[in-house]
C-alpha positions as CSV (number, residue, x, y, z in Angstrom):
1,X,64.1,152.6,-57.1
2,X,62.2,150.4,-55.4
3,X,63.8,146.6,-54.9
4,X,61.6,143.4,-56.0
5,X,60.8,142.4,-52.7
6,X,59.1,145.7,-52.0
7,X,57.6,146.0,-55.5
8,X,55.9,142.5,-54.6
9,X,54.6,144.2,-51.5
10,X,53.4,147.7,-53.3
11,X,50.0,148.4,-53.0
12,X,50.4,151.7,-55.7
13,X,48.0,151.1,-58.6
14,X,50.3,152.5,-61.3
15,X,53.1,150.1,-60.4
16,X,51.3,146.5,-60.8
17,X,52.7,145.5,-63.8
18,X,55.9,146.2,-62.4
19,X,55.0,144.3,-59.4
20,X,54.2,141.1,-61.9
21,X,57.2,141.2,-63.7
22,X,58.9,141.2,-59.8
23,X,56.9,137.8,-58.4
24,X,57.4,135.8,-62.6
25,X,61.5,137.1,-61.2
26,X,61.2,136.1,-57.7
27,X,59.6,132.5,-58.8
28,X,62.3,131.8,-61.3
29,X,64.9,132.8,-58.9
30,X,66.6,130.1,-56.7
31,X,64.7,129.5,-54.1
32,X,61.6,130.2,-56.0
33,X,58.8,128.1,-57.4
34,X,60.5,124.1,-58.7
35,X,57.5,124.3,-61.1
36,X,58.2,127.8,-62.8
37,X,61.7,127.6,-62.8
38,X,62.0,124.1,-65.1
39,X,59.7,125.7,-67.8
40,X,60.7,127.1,-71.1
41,X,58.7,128.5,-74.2
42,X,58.2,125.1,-75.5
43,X,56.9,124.0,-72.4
44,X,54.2,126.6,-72.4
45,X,52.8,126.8,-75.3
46,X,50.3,124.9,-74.6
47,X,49.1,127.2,-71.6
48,X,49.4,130.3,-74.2
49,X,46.9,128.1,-76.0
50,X,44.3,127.5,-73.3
51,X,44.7,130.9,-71.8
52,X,43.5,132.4,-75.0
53,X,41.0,130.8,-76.0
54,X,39.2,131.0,-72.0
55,X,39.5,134.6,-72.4
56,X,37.6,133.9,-75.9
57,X,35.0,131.9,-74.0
58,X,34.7,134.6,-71.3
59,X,34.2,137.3,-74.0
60,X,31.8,135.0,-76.1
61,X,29.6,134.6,-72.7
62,X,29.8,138.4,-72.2
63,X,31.4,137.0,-68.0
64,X,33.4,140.5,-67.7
65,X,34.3,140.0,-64.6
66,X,35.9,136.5,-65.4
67,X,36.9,138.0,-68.7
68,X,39.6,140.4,-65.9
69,X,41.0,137.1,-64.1
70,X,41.5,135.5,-67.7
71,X,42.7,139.0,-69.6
72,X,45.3,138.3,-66.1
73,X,45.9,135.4,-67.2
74,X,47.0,135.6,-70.6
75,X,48.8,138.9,-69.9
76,X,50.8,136.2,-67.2
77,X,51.9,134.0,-70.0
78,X,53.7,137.7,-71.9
79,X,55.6,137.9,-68.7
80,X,56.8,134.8,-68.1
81,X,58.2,134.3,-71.9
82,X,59.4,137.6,-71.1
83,X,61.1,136.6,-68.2
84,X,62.8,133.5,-70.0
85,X,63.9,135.4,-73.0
86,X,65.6,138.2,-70.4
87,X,67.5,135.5,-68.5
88,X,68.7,134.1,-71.6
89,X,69.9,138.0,-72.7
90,X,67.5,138.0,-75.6
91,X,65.5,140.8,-74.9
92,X,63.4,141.9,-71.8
93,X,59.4,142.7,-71.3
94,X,60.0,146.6,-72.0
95,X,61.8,145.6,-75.3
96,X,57.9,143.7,-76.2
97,X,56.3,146.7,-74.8
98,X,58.3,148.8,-77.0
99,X,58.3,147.3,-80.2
100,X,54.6,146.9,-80.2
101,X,54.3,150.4,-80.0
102,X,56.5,151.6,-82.5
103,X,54.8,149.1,-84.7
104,X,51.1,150.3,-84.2
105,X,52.7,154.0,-84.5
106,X,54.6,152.7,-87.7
107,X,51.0,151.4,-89.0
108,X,48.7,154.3,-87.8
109,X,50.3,156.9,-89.9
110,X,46.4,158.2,-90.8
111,X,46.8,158.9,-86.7
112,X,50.6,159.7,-86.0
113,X,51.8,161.0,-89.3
114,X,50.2,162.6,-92.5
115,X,49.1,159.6,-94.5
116,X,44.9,159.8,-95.0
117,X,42.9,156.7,-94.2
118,X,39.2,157.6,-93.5
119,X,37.5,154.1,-93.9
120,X,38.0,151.0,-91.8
121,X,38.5,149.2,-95.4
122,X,41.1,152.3,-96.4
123,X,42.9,151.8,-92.6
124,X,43.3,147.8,-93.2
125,X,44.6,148.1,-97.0
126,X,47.5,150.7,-95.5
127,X,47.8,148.5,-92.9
128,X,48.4,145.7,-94.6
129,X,50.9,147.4,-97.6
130,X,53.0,148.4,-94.4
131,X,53.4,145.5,-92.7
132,X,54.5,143.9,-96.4
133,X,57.1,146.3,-96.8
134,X,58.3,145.5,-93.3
135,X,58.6,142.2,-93.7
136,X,60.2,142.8,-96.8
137,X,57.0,140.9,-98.6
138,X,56.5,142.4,-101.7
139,X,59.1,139.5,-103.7
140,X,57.0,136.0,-101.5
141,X,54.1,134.6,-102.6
142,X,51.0,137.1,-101.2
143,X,49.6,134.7,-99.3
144,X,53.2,134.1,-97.5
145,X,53.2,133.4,-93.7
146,X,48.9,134.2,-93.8
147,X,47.7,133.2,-90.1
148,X,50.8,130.6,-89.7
149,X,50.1,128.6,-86.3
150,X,46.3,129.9,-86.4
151,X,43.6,126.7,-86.1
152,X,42.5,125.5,-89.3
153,X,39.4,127.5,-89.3
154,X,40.5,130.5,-88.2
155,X,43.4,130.7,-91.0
156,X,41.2,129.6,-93.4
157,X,39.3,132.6,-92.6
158,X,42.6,135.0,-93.0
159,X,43.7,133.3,-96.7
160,X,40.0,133.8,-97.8
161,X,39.8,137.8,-96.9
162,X,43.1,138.3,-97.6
163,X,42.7,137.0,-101.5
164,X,39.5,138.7,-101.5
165,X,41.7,141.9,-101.1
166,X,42.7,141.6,-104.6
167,X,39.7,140.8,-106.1
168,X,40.1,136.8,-106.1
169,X,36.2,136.2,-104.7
170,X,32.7,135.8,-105.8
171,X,30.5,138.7,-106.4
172,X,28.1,137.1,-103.8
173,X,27.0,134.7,-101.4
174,X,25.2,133.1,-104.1
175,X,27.9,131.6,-105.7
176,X,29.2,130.7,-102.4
177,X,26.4,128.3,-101.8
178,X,26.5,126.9,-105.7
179,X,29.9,125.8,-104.1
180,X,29.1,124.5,-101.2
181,X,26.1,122.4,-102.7
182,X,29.4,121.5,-105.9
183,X,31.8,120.3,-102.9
184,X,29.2,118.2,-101.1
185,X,28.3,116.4,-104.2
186,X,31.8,115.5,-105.4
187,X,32.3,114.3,-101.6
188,X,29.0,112.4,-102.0
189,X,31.1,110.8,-104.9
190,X,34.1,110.2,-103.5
191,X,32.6,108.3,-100.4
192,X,30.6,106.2,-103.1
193,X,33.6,105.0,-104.7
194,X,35.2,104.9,-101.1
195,X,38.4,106.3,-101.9
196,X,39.9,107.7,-98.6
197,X,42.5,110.2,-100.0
198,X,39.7,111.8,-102.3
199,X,37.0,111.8,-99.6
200,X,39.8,113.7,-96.9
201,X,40.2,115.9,-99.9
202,X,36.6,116.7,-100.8
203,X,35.5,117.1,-97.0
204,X,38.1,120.0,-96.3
205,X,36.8,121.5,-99.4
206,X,33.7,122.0,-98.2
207,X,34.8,122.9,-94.6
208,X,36.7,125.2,-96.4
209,X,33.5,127.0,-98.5
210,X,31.6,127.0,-95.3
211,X,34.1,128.8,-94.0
212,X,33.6,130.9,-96.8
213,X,30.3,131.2,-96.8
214,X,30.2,132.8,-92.8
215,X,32.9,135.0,-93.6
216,X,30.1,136.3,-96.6
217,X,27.6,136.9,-93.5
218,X,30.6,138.3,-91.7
219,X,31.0,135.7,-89.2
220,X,33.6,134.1,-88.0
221,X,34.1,130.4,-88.4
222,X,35.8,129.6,-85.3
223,X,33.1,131.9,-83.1
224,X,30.5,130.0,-85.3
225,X,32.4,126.0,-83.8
226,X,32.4,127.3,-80.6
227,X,29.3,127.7,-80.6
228,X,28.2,124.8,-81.8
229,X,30.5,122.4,-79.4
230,X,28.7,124.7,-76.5
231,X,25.7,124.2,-78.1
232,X,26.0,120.0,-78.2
233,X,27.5,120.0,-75.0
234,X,24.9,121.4,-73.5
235,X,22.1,119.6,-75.1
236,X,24.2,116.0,-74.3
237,X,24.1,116.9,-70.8
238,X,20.4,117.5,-70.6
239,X,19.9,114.3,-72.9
240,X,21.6,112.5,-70.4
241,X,19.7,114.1,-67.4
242,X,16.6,113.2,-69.4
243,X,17.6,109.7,-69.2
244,X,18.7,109.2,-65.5
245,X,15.3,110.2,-64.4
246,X,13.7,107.6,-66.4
247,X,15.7,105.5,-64.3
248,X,18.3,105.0,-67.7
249,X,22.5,105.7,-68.2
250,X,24.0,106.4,-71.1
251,X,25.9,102.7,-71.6
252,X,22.1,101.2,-70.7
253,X,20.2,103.2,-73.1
254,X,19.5,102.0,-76.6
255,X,19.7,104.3,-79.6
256,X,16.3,104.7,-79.8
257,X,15.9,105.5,-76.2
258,X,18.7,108.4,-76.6
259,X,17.5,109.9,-79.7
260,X,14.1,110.2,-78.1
261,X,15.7,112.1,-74.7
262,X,17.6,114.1,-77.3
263,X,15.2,115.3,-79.3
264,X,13.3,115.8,-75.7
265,X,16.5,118.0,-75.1
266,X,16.2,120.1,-78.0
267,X,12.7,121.2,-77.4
268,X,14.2,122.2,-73.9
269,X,16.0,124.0,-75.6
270,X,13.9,125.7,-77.4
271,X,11.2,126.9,-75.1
């Protein structure tokens, strides 16, 4: 068996993740990196955030050969958890390995075993009556633990199909919209009485039909933001260009002035 300082070294193709796992040891070890040895879980959540959504943005932009480096990354973040929870005798990288594959033999048995599942809809409805019984589900609420720790949108998303999965929906989009145009009118009211509680209320409401409404045109609400925010960004920046070659900035220019370069921008845009 090779030793970590010559799995660091390996060149062999079929033994890089084993090399990995060797340099996330080597830089926890004394001696190692100051950085990676004072982090824990808590302390990297937030890079298991941002790694996952820039391999999102990389897959969104169809950049496949950035989407390698931040699939790297991500897969980086597994390790080093991995490498924590095995220093504190918790269980080791081969245990995630593991248990992720029994689970998605456990949930394939249409594949592995003798159950029958010829749809995609037939495959997630066994899907999902395993995992229940699993988790020992069947007695908690059916919406219990849906998308916990997911952003807003996304989860919103998840409780909506996953209700819809026992016939709590609308026939059609149609009544989707009826909705949409109900919760904009009853936020319409509470901002004309300008009560704050009733106006936070009413505004996730409707967030929360939109959301309904692009899962209807099966979209996805977060893709959908994303998009957007790239979307303004964009158009900002070429507002602002627009207005440094008239000679303007952005704290100089007037309201008027920006809307004009903005609409400018949009027609950019649009060409």
């Amino acid at each position: 068996m090779m030793t970590d300082a010559e799995m660091i070294d390996s060149p062999d193709a079929g033994q890089q993740l084993a090399r990995l796992r060797a340099i996330m040891h080597r830089l926890r070890s004394p001696g190692g990196c100051p950085w990676d040895a004072e982090q824990t879980h808590e302390s990297l959540v937030p890079n298991l955030i941002e790694e996952a959504y820039e391999t999102v943005d990389t897959i969104q932009r169809a950049d496949h050969e950035h989407l390698k480096e931040e699939l790297g990354d991500l897969l980086l973040q597994v390790v080093f958890h991995s490498e924590l929870a095995e220093e504190a005798g918790r269980f080791t990288l081969d245990d995630v390995a593991r248990g992720i594959s029994e689970k998605l033999v456990r949930r394939h048995p249409h594949v592995f075993g003798e159950s029958n599942a010829a749809t995609t809809d037939a495959v997630l409805q066994q899907w999902d009556e395993i995992k229940r019984a699993e988790k020992g589900d069947g007695e908690k609420a059916f919406l219990h633990g849906v998308g916990k720790g997911l952003p807003a949108l996304l989860r919103a998303g998840k409780l909506q199909k996953k209700a819809a999965k026992v016939g709590f929906d609308w026939p059609d989009e149609t009544g989707v919209v009826a909705k949409i145009h109900e919760e904009l009118h009853e936020l319409q009211e509470a901002m004309a009485e300008n009560e704050p509680a009733a106006i936070s209320g009413e505004m996730g409401d409707l967030l929360f039909s939109i959301v309904n409404l692009a899962r209807f045109r099966h979209l996805d609400a977060e893709v959908l933001m994303a998009a957007a925010n790239a979307k303004f960004e964009e158009r900002f920046g070429e507002m602002e260009a627009i207005l440094n070659a008239s000679g303007l900035t952005l704290d100089a220019a007037t309201a008027s002035e920006m809307d004009g370069a903005w609409e400018a921008a949009k027609l950019r845009q649009l060409r």
